[in-house]
DRENZAFI-466281 format. One record per atom (N, C-alpha, C, O): atom name; x, y, z. Coordinates in pm, 1 decimal. Example, Ala and Ser with C-alpha at 12.3 -4.5 7.8 and 13.67 -1.06 7.14 Angstrom:
BEGIN
> N 1319.0 -569.0 780.0
> CA 1230.0 -450.0 780.0
> C 1320.0 -330.0 780.0
> O 1423.6 -331.9 846.5
> N 1285.0 -225.0 708.0
> CA 1367.0 -106.0 714.0
> C 1290.0 3.0 787.0
> O 1340.9 113.8 803.9
//
This chain:
BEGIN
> N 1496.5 1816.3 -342.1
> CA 1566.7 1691.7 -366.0
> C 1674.7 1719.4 -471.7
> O 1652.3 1801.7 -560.5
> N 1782.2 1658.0 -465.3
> CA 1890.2 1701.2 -553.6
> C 1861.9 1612.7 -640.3
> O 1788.5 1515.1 -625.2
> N 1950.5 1662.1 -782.6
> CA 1924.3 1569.1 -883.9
> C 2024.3 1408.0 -858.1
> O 1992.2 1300.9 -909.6
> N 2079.7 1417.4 -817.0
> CA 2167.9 1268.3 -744.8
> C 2039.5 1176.3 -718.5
> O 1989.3 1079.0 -774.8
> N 2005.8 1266.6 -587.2
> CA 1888.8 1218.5 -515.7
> C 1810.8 1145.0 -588.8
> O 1774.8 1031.1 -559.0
> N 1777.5 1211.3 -697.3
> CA 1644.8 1236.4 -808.3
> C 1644.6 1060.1 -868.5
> O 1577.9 956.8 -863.4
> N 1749.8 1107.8 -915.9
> CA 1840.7 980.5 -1032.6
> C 1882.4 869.5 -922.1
> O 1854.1 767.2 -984.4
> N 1916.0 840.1 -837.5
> CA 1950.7 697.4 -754.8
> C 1803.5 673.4 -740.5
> O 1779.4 555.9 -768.1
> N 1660.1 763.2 -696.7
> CA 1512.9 657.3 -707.9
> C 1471.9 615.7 -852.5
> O 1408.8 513.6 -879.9
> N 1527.1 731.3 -962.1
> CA 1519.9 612.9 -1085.9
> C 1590.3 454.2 -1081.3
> O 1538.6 343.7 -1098.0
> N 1742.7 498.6 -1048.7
> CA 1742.7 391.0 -1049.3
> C 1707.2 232.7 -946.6
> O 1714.8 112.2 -970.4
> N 1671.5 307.1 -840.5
> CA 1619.3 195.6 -748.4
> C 1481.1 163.5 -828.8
> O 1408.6 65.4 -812.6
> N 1467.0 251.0 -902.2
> CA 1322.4 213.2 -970.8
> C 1333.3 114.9 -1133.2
> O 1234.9 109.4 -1207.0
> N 1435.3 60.3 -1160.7
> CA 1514.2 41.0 -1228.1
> C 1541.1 85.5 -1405.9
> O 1527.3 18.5 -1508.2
> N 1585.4 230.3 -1382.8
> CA 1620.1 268.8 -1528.9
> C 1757.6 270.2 -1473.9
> O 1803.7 324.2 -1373.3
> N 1825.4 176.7 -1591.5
> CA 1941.6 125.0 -1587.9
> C 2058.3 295.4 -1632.6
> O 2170.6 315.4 -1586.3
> N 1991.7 377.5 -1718.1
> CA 2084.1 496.8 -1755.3
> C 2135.7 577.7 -1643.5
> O 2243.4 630.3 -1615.3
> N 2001.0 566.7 -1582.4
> CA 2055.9 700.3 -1436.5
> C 2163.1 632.6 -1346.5
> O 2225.7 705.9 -1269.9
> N 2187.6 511.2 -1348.5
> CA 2327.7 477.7 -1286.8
> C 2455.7 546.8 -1372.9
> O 2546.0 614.0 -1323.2
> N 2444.6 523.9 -1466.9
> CA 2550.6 597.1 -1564.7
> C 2538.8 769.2 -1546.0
> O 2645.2 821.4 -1579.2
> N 2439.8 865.0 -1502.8
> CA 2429.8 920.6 -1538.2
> C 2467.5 964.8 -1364.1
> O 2512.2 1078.2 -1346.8
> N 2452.5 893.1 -1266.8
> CA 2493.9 902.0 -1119.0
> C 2650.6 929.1 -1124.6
> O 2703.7 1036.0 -1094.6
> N 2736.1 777.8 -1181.9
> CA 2872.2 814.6 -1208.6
> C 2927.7 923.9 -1287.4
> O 3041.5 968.5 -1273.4
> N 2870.0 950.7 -1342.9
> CA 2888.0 1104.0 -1422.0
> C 2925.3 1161.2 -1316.4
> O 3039.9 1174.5 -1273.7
> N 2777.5 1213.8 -1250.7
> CA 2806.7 1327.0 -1183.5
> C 2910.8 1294.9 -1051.3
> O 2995.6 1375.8 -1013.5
> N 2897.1 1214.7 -1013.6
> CA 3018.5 1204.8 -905.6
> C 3143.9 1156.4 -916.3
> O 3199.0 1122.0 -811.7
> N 3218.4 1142.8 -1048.1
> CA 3312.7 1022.7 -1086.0
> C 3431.7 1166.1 -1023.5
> O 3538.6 1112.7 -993.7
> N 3435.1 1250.8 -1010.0
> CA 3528.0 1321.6 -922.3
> C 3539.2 1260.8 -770.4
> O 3626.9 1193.7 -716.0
> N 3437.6 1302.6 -733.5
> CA 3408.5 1216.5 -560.3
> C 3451.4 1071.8 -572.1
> O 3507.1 1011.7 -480.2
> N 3423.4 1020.4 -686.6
> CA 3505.5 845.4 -658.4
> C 3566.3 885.9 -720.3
> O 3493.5 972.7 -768.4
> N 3710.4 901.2 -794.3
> CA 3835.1 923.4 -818.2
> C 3875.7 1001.9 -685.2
> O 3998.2 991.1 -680.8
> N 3839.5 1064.4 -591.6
> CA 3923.1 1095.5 -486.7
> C 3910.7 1013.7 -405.5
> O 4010.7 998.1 -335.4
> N 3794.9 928.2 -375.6
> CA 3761.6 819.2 -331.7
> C 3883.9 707.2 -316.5
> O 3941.6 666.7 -215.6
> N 3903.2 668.1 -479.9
> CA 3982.7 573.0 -517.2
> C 4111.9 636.2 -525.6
> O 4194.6 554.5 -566.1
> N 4164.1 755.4 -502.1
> CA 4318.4 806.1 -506.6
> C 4329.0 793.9 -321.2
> O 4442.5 776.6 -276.9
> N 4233.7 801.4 -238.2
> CA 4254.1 797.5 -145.5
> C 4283.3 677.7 -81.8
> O 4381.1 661.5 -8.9
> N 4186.2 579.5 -112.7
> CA 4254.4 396.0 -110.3
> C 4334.8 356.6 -179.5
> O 4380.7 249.7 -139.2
> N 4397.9 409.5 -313.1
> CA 4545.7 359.9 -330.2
> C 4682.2 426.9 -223.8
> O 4793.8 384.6 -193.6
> N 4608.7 542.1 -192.7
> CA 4699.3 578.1 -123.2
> C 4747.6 472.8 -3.3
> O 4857.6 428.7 29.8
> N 4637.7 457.6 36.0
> CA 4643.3 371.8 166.6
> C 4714.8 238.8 129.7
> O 4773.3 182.5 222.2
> N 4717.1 192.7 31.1
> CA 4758.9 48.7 8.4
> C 4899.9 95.6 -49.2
> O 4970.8 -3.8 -65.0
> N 4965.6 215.1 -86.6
> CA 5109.7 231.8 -181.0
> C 5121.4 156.2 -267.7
> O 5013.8 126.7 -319.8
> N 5243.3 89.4 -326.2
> CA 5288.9 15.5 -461.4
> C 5159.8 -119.9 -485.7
> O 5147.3 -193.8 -583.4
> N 5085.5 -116.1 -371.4
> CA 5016.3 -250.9 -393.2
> C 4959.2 -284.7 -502.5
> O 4987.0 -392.8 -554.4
> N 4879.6 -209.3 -551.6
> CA 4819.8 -264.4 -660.0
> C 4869.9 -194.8 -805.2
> O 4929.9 -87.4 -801.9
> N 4845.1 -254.5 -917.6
> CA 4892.9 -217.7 -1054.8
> C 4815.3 -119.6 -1123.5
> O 4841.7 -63.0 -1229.6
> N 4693.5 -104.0 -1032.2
> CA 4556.0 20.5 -1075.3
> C 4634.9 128.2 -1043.9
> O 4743.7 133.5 -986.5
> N 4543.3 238.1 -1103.4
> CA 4558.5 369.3 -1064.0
> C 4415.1 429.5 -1087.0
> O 4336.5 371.1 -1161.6
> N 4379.0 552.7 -1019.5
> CA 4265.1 618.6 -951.7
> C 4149.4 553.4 -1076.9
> O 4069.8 470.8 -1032.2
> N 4139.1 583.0 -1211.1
> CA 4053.5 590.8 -1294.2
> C 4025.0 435.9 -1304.2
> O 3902.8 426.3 -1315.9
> N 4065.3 347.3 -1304.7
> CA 4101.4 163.3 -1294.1
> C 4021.8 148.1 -1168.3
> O 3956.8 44.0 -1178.3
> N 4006.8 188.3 -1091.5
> CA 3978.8 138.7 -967.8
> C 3821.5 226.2 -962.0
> O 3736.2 154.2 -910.2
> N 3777.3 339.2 -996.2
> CA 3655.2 357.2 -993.8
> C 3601.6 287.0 -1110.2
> O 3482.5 257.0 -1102.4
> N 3667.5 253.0 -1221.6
> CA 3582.8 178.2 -1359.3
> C 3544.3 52.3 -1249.3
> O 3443.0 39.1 -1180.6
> N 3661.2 -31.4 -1259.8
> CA 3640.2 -175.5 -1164.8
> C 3521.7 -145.4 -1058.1
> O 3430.4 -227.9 -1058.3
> N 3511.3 -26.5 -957.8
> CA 3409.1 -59.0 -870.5
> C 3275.7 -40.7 -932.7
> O 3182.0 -108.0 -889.5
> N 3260.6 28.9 -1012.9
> CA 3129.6 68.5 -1096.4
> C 3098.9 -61.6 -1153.5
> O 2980.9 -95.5 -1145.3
> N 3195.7 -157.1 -1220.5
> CA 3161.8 -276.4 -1276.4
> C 3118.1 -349.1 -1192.5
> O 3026.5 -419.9 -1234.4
> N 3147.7 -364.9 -1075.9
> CA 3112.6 -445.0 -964.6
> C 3002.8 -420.7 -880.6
> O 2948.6 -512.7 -819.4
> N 2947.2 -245.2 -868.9
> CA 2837.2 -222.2 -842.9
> C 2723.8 -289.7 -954.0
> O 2637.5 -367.9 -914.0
> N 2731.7 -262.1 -1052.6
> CA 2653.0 -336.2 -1169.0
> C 2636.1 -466.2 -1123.9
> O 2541.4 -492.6 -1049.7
> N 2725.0 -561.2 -1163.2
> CA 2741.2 -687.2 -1120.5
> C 2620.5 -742.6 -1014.0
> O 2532.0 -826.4 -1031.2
> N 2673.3 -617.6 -838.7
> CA 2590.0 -665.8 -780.0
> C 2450.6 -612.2 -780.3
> O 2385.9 -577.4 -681.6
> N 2408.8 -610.4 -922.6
> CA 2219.8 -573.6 -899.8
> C 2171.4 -434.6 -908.1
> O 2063.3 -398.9 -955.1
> N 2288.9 -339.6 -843.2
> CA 2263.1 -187.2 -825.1
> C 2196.7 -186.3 -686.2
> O 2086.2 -133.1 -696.5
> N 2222.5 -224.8 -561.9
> CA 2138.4 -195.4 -495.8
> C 2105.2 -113.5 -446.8
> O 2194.7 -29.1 -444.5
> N 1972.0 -64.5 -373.3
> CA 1905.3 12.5 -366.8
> C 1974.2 167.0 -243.6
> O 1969.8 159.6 -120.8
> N 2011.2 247.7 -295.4
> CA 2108.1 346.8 -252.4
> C 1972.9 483.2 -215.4
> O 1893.2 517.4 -302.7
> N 1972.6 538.0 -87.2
> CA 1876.3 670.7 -21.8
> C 1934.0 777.2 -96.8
> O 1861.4 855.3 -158.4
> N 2066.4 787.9 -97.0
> CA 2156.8 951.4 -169.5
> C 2218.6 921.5 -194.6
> O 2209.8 812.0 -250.2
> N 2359.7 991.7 -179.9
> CA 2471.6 1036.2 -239.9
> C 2560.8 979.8 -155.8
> O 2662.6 917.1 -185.2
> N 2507.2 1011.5 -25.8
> CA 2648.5 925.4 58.1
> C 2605.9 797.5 54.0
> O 2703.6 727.7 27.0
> N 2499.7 725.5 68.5
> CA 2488.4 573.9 92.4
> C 2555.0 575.9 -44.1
> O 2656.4 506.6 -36.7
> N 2543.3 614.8 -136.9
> CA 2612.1 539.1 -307.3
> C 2782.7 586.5 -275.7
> O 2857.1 539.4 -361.9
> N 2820.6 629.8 -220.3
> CA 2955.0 654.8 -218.2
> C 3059.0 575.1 -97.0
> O 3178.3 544.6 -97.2
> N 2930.4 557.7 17.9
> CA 2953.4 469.0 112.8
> C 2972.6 292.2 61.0
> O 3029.1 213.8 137.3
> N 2937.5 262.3 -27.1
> CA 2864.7 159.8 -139.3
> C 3016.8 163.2 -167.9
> O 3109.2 100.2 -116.5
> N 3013.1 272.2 -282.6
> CA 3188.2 241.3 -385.2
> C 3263.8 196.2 -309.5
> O 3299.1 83.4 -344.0
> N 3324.6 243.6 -185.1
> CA 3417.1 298.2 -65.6
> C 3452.1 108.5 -28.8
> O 3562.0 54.0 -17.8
> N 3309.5 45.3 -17.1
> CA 3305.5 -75.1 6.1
> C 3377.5 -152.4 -120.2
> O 3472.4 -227.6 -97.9
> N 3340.8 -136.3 -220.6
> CA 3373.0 -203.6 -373.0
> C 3505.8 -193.7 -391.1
> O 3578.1 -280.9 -439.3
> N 3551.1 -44.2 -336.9
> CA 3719.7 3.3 -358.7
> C 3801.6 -123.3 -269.3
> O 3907.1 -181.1 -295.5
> N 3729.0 -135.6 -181.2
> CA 3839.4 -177.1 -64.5
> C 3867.2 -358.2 -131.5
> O 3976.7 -409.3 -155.1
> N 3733.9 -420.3 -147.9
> CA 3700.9 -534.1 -200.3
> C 3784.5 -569.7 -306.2
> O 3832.9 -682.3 -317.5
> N 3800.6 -490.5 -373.4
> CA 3901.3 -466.6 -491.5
> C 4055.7 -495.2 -442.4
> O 4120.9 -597.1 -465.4
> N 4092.0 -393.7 -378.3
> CA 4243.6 -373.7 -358.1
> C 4273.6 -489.3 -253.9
> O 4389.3 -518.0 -223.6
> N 4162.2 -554.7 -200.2
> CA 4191.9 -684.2 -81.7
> C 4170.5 -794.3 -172.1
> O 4215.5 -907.4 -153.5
> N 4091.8 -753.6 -282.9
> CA 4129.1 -937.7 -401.2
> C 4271.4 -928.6 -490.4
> O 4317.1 -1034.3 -533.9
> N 4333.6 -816.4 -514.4
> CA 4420.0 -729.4 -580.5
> C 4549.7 -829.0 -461.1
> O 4623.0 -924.9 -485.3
> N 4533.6 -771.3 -371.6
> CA 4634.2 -801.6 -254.9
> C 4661.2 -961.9 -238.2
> O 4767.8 -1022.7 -229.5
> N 4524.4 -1009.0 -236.9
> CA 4566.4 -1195.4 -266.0
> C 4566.4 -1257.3 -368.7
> O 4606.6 -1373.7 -366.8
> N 4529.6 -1208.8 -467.1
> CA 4595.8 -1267.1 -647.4
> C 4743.9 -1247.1 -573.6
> O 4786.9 -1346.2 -514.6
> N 4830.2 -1118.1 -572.5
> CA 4929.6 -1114.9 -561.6
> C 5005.8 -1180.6 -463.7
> O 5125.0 -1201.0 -486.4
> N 4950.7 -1219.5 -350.0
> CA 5012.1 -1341.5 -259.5
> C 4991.2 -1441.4 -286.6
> O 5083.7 -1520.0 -266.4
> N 4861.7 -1498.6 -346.8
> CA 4901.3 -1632.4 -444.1
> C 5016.1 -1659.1 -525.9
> O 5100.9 -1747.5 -513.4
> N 5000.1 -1529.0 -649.0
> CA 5074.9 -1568.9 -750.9
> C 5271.3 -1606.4 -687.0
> O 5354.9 -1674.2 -746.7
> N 5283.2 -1553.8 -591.3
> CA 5407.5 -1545.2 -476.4
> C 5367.3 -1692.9 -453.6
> O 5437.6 -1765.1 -524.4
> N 5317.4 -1732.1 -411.9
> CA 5294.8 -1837.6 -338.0
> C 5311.6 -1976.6 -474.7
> O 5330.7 -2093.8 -442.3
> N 5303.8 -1946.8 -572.3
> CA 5325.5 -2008.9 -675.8
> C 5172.5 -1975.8 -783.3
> O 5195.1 -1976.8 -904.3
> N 5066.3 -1955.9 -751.1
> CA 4982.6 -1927.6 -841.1
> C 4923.2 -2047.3 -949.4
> O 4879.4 -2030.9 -1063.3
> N 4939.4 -2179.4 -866.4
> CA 4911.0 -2295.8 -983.5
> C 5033.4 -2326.8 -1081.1
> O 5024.6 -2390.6 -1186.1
> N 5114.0 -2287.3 -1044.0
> CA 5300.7 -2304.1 -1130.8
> C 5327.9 -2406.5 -1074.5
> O 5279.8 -2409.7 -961.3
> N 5396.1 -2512.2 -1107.9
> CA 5482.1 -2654.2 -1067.6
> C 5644.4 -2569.1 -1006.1
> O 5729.2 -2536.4 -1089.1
> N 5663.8 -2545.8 -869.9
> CA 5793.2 -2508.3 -806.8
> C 5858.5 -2654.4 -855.4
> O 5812.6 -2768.3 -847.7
> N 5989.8 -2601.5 -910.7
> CA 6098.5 -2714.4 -909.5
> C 6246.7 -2702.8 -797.6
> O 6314.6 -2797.4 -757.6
> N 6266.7 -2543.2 -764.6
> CA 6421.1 -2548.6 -665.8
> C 6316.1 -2409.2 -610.0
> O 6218.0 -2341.0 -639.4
> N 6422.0 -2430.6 -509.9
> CA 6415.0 -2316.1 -398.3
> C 6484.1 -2226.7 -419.9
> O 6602.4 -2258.8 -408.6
> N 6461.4 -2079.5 -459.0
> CA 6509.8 -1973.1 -424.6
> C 6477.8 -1901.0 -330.5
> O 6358.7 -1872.4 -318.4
> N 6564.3 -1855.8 -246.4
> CA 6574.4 -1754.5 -97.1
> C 6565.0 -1599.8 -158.0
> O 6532.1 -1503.3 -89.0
> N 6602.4 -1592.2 -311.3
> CA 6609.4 -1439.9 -328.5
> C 6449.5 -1400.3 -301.7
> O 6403.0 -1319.7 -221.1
> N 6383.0 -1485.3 -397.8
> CA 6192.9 -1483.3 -392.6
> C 6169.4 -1366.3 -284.8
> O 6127.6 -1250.6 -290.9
> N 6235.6 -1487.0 -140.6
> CA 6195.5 -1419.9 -45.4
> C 6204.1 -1288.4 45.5
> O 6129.5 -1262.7 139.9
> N 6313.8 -1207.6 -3.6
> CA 6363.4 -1089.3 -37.1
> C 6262.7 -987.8 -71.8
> O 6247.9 -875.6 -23.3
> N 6194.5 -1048.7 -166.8
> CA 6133.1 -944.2 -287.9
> C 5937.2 -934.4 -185.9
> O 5843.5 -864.1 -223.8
> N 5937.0 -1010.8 -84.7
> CA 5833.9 -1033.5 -71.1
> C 5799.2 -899.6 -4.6
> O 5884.0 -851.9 70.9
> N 5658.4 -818.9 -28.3
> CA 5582.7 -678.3 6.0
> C 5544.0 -755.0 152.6
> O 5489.9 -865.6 151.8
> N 5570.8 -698.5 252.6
> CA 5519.3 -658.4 367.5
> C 5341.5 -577.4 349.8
> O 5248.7 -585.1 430.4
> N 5345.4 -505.9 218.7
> CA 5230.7 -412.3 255.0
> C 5102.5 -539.1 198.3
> O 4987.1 -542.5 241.2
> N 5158.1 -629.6 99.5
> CA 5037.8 -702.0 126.3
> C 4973.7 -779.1 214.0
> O 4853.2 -781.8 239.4
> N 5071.1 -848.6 264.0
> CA 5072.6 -915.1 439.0
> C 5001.7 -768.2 536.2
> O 4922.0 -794.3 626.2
> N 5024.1 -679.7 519.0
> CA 4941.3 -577.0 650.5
> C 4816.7 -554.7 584.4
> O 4714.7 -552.9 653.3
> N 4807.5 -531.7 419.6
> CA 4661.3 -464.3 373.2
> C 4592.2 -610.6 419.0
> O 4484.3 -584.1 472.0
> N 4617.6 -764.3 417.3
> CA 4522.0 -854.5 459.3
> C 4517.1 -873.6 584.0
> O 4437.3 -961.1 617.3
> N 4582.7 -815.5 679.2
> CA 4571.7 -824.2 850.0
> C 4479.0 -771.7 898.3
> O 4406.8 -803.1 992.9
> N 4482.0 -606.0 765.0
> CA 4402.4 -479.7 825.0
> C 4252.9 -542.3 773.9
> O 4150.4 -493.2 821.2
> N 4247.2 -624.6 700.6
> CA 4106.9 -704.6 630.9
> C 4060.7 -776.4 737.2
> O 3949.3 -757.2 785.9
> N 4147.8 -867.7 781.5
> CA 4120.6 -994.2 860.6
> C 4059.2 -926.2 998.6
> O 3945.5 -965.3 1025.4
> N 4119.6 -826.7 1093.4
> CA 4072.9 -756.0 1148.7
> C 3986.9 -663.8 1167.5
> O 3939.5 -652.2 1280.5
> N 3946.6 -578.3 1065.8
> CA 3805.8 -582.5 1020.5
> C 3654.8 -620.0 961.3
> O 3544.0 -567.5 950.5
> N 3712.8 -727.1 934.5
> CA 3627.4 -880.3 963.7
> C 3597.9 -953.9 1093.0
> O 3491.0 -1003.8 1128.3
> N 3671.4 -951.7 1133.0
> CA 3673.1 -989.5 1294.5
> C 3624.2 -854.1 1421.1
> O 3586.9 -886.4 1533.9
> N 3633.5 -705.1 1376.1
> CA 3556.6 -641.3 1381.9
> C 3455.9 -592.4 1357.6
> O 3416.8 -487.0 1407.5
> N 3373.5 -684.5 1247.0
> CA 3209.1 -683.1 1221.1
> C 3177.1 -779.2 1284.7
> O 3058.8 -786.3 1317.9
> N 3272.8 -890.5 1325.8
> CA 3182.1 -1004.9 1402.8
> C 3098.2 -947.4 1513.4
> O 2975.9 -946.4 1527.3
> N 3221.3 -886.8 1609.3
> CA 3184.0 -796.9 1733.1
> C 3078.2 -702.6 1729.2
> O 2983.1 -707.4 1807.3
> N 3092.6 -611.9 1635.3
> CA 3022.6 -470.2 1631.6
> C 2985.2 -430.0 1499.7
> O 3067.9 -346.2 1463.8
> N 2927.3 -443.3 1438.7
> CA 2914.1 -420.7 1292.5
> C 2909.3 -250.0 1284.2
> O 2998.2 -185.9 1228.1
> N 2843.1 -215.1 1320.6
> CA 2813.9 -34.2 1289.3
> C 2999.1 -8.7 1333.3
> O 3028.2 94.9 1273.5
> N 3090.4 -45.0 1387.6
> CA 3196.0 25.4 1418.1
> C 3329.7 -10.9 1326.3
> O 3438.8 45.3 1317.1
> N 3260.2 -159.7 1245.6
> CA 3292.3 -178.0 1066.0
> C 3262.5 -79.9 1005.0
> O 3346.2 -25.9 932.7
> N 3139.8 -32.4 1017.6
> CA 3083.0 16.1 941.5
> C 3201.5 187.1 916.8
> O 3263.7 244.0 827.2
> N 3169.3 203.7 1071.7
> CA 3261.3 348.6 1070.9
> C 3380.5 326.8 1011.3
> O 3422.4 403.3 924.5
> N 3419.0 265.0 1034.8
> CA 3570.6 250.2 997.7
> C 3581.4 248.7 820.6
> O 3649.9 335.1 765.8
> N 3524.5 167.1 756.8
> CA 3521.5 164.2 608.3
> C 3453.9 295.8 561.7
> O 3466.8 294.9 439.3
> N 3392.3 401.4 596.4
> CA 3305.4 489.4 533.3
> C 3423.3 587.0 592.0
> O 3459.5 688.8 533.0
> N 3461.7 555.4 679.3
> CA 3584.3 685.6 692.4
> C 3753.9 656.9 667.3
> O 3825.3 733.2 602.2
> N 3788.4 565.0 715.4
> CA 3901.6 533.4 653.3
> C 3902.2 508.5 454.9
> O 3956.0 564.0 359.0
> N 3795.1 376.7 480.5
> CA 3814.8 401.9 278.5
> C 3740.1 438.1 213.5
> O 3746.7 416.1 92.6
> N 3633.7 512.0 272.6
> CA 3543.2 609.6 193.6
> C 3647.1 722.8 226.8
> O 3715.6 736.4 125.5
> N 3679.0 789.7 302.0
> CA 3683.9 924.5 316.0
> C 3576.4 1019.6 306.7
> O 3561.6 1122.7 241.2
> N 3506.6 958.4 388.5
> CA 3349.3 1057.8 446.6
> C 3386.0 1103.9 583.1
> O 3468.3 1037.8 646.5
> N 3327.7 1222.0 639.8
> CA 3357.0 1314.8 704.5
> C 3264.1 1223.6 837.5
> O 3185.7 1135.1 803.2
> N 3283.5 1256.2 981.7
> CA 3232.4 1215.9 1079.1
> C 3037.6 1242.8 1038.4
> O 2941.2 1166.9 1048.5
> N 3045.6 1325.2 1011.6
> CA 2918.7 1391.0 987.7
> C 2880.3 1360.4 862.9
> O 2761.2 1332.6 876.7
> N 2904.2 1350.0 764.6
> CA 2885.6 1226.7 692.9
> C 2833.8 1089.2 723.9
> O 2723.7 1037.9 704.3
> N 2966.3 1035.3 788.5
> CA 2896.2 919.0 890.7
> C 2803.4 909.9 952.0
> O 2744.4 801.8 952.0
> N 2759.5 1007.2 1019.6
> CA 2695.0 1021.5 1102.8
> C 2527.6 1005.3 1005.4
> O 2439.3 920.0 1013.6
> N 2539.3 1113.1 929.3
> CA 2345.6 1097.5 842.2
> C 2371.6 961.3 786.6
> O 2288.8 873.3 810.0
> N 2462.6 938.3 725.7
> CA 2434.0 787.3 718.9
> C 2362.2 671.7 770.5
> O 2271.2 603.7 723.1
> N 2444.8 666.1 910.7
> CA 2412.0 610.8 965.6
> C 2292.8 583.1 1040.4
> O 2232.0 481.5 1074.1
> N 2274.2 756.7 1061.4
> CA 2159.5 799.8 1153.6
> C 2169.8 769.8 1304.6
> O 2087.3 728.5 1386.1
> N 2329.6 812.9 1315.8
> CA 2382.8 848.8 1412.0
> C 2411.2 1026.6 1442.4
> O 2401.0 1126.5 1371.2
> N 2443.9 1007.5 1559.5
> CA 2521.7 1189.2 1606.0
> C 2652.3 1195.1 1585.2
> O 2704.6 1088.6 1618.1
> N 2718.9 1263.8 1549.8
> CA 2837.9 1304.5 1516.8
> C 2887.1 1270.5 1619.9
> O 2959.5 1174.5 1593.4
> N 2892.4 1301.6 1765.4
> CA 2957.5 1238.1 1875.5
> C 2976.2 1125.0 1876.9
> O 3094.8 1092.0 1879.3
> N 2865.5 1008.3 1876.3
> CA 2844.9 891.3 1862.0
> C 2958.4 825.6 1728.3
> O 3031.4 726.7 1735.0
> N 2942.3 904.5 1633.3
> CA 3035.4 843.5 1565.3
> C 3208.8 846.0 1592.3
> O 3285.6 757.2 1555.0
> N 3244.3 960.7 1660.6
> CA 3334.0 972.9 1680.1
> C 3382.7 878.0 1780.1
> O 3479.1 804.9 1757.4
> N 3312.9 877.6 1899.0
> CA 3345.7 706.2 1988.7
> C 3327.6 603.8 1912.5
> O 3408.4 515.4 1941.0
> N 3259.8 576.5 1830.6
> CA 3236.8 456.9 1753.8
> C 3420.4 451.4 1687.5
> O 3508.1 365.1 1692.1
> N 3413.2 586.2 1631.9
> CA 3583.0 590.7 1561.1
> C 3694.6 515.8 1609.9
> O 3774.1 435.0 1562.0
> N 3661.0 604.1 1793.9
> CA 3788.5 565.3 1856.6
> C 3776.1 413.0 1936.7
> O 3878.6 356.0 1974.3
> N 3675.0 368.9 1952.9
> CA 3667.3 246.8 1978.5
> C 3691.4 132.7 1894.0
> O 3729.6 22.1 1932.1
> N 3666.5 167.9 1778.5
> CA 3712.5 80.8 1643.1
> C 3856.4 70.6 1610.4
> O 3908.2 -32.1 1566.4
> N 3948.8 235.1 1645.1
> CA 4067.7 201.9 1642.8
> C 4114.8 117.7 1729.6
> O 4169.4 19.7 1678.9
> N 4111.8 123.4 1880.6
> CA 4155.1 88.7 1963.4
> C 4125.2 -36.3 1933.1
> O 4234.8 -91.2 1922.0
> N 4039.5 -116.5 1912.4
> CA 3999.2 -257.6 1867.2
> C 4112.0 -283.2 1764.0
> O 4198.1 -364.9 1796.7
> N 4122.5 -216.4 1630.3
> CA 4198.1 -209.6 1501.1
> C 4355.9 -263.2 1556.6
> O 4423.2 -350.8 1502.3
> N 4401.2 -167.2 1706.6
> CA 4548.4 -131.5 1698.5
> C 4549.6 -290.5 1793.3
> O 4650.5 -356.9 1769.4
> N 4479.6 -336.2 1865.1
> CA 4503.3 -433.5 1967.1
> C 4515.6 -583.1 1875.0
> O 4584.4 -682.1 1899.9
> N 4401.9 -551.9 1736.9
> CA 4407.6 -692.7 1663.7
> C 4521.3 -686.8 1578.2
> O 4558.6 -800.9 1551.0
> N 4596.3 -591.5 1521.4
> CA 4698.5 -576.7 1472.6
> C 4833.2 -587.5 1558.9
> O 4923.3 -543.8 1487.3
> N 4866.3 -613.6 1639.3
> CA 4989.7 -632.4 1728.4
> C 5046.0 -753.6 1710.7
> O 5146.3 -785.0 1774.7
//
């Protein structure tokens, strides 16, 4: 059993340190984690890599710590927290556009100029993967552990406690779903 291993049944057992002592050891794996979902989102958000694993760690806390088998379910976990993040990140910032609780007095057209396209697509690509767990949940599932986790098919796959094949149709069926709700 690895010591990861070791330390996530402490803490399912609840000693509150071995969570701290989990992010230790993997805060490389989530900083590539989280450099890999800013990537995906560009100028969107005002975080950068180290901001965005603090924030998901706060938010793992938050929710309870729940109960994580290894290394990939806890990273499969962040991957979820990252995305949650940069999709509340994405609508603060279309609110605050939208006026944000401000009293509008005149109309400016420049506003509308300045408006990001990438937040309008990062909430399409949400809305549609929401609407792709309605359908199929495990092919949510794929999609977030590999697109914003950046876990390997085979990865996915022990996760899941699927076959690597299986995941890979799961992949391409999820895109093809992805590219049809996005049009």
């Amino acid at each position: 059993m690895t010591e990861i291993t070791t330390l996530l049944q402490a803490l399912n057992s609840g000693d509150k340190r071995a969570a701290d002592q989990v992010v230790a050891l993997l805060y490389d794996e989530l900083r590539r984690l989280a450099r890999s979902r800013l990537r995906g989102a560009g100028e969107l958000t005002l975080l950068d890599t180290t901001a965005l694993v603090h924030e998901s760690y706060l938010r793992i806390q938050q929710a309870g710590a729940p109960e994580f088998a290894d290394r990939k379910h806890f990273l499969a976990y962040a991957a979820k927290a990252m995305r949650t993040i940069v999709i509340d990140i994405a609508r603060a910032r279309q609110a605050d556009r939208r006026g944000g609780g401000a009293r509008h007095v005149t109309l400016d057209t420049a506003i509308s100029e300045s408006v990001s396209l990438e937040d309008e697509e990062v909430l399409r690509v949400h809305e549609a993967l929401e609407e792709l767990a309605g359908v199929d949940e495990r092919l949510a599932q794929v999609v977030e552990m590999r697109y914003f986790g950046g876990l390997t098919e085979a990865e996915i796959g022990e996760c899941l406690g699927l076959t690597e094949r299986t995941v890979q149709r799961d992949w391409q069926k999820a895109r093809l779903f992805l590219s049809m709700a996005l049009r």
